[in-house]
C-alpha positions in Angstrom: 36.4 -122.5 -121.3 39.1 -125.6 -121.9 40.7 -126.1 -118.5 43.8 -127.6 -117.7 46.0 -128.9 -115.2 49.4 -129.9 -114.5 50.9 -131.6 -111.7 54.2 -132.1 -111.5 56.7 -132.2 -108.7 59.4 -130.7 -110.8 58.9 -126.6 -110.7 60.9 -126.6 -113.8 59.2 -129.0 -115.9 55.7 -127.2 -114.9 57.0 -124.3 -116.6 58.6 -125.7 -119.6 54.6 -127.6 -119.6 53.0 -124.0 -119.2 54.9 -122.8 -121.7 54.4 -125.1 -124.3 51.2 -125.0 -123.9 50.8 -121.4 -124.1 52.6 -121.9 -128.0 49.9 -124.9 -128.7 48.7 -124.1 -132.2 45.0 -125.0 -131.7 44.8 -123.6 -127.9 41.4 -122.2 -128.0 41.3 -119.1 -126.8 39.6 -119.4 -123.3 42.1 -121.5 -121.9 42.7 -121.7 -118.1 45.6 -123.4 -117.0 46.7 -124.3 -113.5 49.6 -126.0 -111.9 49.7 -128.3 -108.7 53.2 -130.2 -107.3 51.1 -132.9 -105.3 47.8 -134.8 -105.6 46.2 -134.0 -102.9 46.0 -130.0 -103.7 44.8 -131.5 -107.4 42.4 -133.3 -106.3 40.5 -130.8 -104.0 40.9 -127.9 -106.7 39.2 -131.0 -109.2 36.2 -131.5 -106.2 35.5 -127.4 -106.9 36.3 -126.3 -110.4 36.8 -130.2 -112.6 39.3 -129.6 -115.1 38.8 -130.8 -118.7 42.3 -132.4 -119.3 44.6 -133.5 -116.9 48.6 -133.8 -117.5 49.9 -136.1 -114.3 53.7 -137.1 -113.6 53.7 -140.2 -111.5 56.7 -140.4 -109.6 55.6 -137.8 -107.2 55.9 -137.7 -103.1 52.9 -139.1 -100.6 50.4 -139.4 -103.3 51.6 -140.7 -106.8 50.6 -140.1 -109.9 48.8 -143.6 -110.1 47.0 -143.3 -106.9 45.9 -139.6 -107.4 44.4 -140.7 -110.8 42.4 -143.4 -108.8 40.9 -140.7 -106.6 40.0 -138.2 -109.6 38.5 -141.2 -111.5 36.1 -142.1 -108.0 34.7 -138.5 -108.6 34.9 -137.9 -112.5 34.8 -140.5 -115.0 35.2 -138.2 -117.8 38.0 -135.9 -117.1 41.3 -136.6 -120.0 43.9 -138.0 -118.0 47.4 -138.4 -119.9 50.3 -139.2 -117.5 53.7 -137.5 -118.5 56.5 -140.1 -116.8 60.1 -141.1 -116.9 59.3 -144.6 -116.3 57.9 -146.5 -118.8 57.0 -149.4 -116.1 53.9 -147.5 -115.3 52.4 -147.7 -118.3 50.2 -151.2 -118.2 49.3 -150.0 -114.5 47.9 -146.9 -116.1 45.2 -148.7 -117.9 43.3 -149.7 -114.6 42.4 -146.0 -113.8 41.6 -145.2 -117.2 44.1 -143.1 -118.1 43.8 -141.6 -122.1 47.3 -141.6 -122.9 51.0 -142.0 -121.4 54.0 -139.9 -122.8 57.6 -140.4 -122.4 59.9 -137.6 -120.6 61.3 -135.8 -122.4 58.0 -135.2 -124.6 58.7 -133.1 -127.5 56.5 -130.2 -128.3 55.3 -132.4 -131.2 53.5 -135.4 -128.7 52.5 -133.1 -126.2 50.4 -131.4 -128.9 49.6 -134.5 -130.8 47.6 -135.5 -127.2 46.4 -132.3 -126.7 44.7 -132.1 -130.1 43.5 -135.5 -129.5 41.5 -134.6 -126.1 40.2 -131.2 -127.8 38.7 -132.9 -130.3 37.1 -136.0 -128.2 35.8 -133.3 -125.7 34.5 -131.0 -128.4 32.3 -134.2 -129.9 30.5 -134.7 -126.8 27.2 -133.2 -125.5 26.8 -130.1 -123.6 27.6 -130.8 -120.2 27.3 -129.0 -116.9 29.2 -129.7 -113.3 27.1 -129.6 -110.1 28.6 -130.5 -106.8 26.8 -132.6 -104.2 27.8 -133.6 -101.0 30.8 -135.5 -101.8 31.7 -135.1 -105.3 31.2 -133.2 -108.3 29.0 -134.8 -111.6 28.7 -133.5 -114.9 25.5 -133.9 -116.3 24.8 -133.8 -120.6 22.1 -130.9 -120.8 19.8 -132.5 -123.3 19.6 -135.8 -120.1 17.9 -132.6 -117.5 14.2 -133.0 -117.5 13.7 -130.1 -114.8 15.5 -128.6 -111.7 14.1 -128.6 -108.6 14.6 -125.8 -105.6 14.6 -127.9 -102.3 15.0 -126.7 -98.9 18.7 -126.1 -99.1 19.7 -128.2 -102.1 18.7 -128.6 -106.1 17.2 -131.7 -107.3 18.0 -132.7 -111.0 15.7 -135.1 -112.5 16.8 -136.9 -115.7 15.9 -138.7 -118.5 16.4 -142.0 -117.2 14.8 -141.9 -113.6 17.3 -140.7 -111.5 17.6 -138.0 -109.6 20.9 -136.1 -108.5 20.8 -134.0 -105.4 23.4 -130.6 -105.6 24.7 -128.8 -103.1 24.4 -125.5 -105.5 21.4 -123.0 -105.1 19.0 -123.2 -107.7 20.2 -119.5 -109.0 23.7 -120.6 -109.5 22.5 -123.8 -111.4 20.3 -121.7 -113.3 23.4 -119.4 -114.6 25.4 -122.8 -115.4 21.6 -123.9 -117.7 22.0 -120.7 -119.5 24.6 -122.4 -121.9 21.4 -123.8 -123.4 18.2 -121.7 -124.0 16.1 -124.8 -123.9 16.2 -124.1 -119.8 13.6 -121.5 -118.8 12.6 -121.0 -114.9 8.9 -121.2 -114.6 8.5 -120.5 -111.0 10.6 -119.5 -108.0 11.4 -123.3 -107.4 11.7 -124.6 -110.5 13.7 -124.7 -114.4 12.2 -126.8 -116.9 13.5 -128.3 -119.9 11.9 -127.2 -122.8 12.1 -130.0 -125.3 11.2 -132.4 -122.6 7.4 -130.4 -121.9 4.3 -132.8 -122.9 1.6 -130.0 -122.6 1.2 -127.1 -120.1 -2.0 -125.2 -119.3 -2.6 -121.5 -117.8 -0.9 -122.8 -114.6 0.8 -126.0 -115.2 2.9 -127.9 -117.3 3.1 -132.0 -117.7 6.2 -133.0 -118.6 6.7 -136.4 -120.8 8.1 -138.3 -117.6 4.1 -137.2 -116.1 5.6 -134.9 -113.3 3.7 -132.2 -113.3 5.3 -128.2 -112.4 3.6 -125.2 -111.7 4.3 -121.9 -113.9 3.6 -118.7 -111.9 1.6 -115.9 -112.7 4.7 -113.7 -113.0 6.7 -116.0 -115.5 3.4 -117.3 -117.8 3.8 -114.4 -120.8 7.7 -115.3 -120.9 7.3 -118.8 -120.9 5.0 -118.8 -123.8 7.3 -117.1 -125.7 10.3 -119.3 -125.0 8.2 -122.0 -125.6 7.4 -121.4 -128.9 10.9 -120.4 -130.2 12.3 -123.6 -128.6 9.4 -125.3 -130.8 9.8 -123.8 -133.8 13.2 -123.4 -134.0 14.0 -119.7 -133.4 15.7 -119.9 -129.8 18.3 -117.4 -131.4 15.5 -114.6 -131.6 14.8 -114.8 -127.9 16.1 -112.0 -126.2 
């Protein structure tokens, strides 16, 4: 699902937005679109549900455009940004949060989709990513980085590829649903999802991973495993009901 949002002060220029959009020629189908008149409410939604691209006026009351992009970049780093202004003054400030692009009011449907075309196909390059929410943010993580996922106590440890760890807020069942985008993620036990491609050698009742940490696979889960195993291994993850 692409997910966008819009925030703009001026009801009617959200709806001329939402409409244009709705005629975008390349819209993928799953589109989700949602509109905000202030940065704060924009920024909360962002902190539950991140949005993929962001269309931001500046000029807007308590919490500007430039200021609510400052926020959103503390929490996501990767999020498409385009600020969609009257005042072209903002522009080189724009730069130092990172934004992706800056448009000119009135935008013709021609830019607006030029930009949009632009984000769909930078997002569409990168890796498979997931969101997880910890205590005070959210973080999207690329798939292939996940070495396993760990159920503890209350929160869900993900360890990755390059030695960190990043402690969620989630339950280990809803991260689980969010790994079934790739079938490299099996859960081996009642605490834990490994990755796959990241295994080094398992036994009747273990597996090492490469990184050395070592996971228990229950009695319950061992047949199952084997067989997702192998069609990870050999290619044929599509036959794996």
């Amino acid at each position: 699902m692409l997910r966008i949002a819009i925030c703009d002060d001026n009801t009617d220029y959200v709806h001329h937005t939402l409409d244009t959009i709705d005629c975008w020629p390349s819209k993928p189908l799953n589109t989700q679109c949602e509109a905000f008149d202030n940065g704060d409410e924009l920024i909360c939604a962002h902190k539950n549900a991140p949005f993929d691209i962001i269309l931001l006026d500046v000029i807007m009351p308590i919490l500007n455009g430039i200021e609510t992009a400052r926020e959103l970049r503390l929490i996501d780093k990767n999020t498409k940004i385009a600020f969609l202004t009257s005042s072209p003054e903002f522009a080189v400030e724009s730069y130092t949060v990172k934004a992706d692009n800056y448009l000119l009011k009135p935008i013709s449907n021609q830019a607006l989709y030029k930009c949009l075309d632009e984000f769909l196909e930078e997002i569409s390059q990168n890796p498979l990513t997931i969101t997880v929410k910890s205590l005070y943010t959210v973080q999207k993580l690329v798939l292939d980085d996940i070495i396993y996922v760990e159920a503890q106590n209350r929160h869900t440890i993900f360890a990755l590829l390059d030695g960190t760890t990043v402690k969620s807020t989630e339950s280990l069942r809803a991260c689980e649903e969010k790994l079934a985008l790739n079938d490299c993620f099996f859960k081996c036990h009642r605490s834990y999802i490994v990755n796959i491609n990241h295994i080094d050698t398992y036994r009747l009742k273990e597996i090492k991973m490469r990184s050395g940490y070592r996971i228990p696979i229950s009695r319950n889960y061992q047949k199952a495993f084997e067989t997702a195993y192998f069609a990870v291994i050999f290619g044929k993850v599509g036959e794996v009901k």
